[in-house]
Each structure stands twice: as structure tokens, then as C-alpha cells.
N, C-alpha and C positions, 0 to 999 in steps of 0.2 A: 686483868688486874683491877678489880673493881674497888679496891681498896686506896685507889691513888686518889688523893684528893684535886676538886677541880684547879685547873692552873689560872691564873690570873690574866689578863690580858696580853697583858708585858710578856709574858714567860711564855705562852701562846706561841708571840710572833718572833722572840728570841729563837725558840725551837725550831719552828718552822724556817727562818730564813736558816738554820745551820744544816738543812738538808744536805745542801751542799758549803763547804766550810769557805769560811768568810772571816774576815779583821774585822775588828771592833768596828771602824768608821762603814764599810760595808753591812753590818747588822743593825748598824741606826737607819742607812738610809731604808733600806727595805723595810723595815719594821713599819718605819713610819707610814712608807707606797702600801704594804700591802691592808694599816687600820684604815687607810684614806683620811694620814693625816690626825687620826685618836690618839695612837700610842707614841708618843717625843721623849726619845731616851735621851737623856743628856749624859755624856759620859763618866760621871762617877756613880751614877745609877747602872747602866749599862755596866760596869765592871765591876761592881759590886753583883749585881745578879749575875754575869756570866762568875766569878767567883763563887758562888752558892752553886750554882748550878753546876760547878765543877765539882764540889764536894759531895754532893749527891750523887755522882759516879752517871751522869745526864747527859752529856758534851767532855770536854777534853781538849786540851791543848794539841794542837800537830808540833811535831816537831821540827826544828829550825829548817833542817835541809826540807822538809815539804814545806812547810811555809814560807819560805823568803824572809824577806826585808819585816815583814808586819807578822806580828803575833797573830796566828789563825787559829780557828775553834772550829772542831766537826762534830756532831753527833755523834755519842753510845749508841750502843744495840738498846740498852736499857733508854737512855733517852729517844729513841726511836720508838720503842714502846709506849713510851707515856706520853708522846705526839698523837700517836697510831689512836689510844685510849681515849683522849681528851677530841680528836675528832667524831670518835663513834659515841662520846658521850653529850656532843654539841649536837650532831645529827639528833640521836635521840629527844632533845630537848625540842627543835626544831619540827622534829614528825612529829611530834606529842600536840607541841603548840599548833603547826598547820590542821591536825586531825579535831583540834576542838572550836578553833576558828573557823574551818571549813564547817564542821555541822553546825554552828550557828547564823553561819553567812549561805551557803551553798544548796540548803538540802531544802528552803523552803517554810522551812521553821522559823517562823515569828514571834516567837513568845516575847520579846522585849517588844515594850513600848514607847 
């Protein structure tokens, strides 16, 4: 799906913490553990994007009897995808950026001065 555009930061670590499905106060805290503390959702942000990201057909509400007491959100197959996507598109970013750092640093090549 090369046509998905890059996700934002936010949207990143929203996805990723809904691997496994979580309430809103559980999506902040992780979000924030897993930027080390970059990305601080405050919750009318946080429910405003998990609302968008509803409408995208991305995540999804569980329903009462699986969720309990607190409104809980799991990933789409299609949001699973665009996780899946946005990792292989960071990687690439990362092999790119290591592959021309290292032949300037690694191979002996001095041409800066």
C-alpha cells in the first residue's frame, strides 16, 4: 500500500499501542513510554485522533461486553496494515540514511575536510 501517506508521530504510537486494545488513559500512557516522553497526548487530542482514526475504518471501538467499565479501541485488519506499512517505510528511511552515513564514515573515504 504505497499510496498510504506517512503517519505522523502521534498516529505512529496511537497504532502501535492498540496492538493490543486499550482505553484511552492506557494509550496515553504507553504512547508517551514508548516516544521516551516526545509524544504527550492530552485527551481531547487523543479522542479526537482516536475519532479520525475511527473513521478511517484504522481501529474500532470493542464492544461494551469486551470492553468493560472503559471504552476500549483494537486495531482493523486495515489499521494493521497501515502500522505494518509505516514500519517498512521507517525502516527503509533508516537503511537509506545508515547506507550513506556509513560510506561516508566507515569505508575510509575522506573527501570532507
Amino acid at each position: 500500500m504505497r499510496d498510504t501517506p506517512a503517519l505522523t508521530e502521534a498516529t505512529y504510537y496511537i497504532l502501535l499501542s492498540l496492538v493490543t486494545p486499550q482505553h484511552g488513559y492506557g494509550i496515553m500512557q504507553q504512547t508517551e513510554a514508548l516516544s521516551l516522553g516526545r509524544v504527550r497526548l492530552a485527551a481531547g487530542t487523543l479522542y479526537g485522533a482516536l475519532s479520525a482514526l475511527c473513521d478511517k475504518g484504522w481501529i474500532r471501538p470493542l464492544s461494551a461486553e469486551d470492553a468493560g467499565r472503559r471504552k476500549e479501541y483494537c486495531l482493523t485488519d486495515k489499521g494493521m496494515e497501515i502500522l505494518k506499512n509505516e514500519v517498512a517505510r521507517l525502516r527503509e528511511l533508516a537503511d537509506n540514511g545508515e547506507a550513506i552515513l556509513g560510506k561516508e564514515n566507515g569505508d575510509g573515504d575522506q573527501n570532507r575536510t
